[in-house]
N, C-alpha and C positions, 0 to 999 in steps of 0.2 A: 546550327545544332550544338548542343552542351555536351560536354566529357565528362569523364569524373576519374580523378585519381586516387590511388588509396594506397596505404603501407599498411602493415603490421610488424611490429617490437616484440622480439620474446626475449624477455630478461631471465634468466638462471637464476631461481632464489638459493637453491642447493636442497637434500635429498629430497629428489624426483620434481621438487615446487619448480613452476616456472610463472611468470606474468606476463601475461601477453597483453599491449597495446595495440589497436585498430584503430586507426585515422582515415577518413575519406573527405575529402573536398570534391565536393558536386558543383555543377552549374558554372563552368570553365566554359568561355566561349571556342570555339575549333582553332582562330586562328593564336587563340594565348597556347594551346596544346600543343599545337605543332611546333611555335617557337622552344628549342632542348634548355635555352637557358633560361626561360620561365619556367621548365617544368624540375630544372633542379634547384631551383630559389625554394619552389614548393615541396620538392623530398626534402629540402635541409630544414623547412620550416616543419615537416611533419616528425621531421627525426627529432628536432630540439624539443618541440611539443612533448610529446614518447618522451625524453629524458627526463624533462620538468616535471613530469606526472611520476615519471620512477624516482626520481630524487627526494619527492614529495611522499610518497609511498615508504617508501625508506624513514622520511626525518618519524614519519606517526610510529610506525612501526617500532622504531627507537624509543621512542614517548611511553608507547603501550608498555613494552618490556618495562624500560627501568619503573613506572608505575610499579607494575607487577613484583620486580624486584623489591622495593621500600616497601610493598605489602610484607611480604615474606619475610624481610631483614624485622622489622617490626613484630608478627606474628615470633618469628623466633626467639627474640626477645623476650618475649610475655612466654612464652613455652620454657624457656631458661629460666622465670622467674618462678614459673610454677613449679619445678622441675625440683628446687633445694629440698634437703634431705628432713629428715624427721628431726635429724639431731642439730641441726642449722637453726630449723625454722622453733624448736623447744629452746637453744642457744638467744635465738634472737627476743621472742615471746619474755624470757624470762627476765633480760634485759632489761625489755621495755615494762614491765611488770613492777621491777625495782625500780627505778628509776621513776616512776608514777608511785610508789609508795613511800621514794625517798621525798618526794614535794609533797604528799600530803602529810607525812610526820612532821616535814617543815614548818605546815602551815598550822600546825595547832601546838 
């Protein structure tokens, strides 16, 4: 006859999230089940499993955000640029105004 044994991981993400892992290995013959020290080979192979997948969960997780983040720092940028004042952006206008009619009086 076959066994099957199974865990579940519940990781804390914090407010209220948690992540739960489910691992089940089936098709264990009786006498690998009854020996205790094949059967904690397999809770520490389904525990390190569970962490690999949370560890892995975690690195994308980190990826998404700072993504997210360099959108935003970006967006805020261009939102700062559009943001100068009338008297900046008539300052800077007039600038470049002279400065393009001081090369064409040059060139004639």
């Amino acid at each position: 006859m076959e066994q099957t044994i199974g865990m579940e991981r519940l990781y804390k993400l914090g407010d209220f999230k948690n992540l739960k892992f489910i691992d089940t290995i089936s098709g264990i013959q009786d006498e690998y089940i009854l020996n205790d020290e094949f059967q904690d080979m397999l809770r520490v192979l389904q525990l390190v499993r569970a962490d690999k997948y949370y560890l892995k969960y975690v690195k994308l997780f980190d990826d998404v955000v700072q993504k997210v983040i360099d959108k935003v720092m970006t967006i805020e940028e261009a939102i700062d640029l559009l943001n100068i004042s009338e008297t900046e952006l008539t300052k800077a206008l007039t600038h470049v105004l002279k400065n393009n009619l001081k090369s064409i009086v040059q060139k004639e």
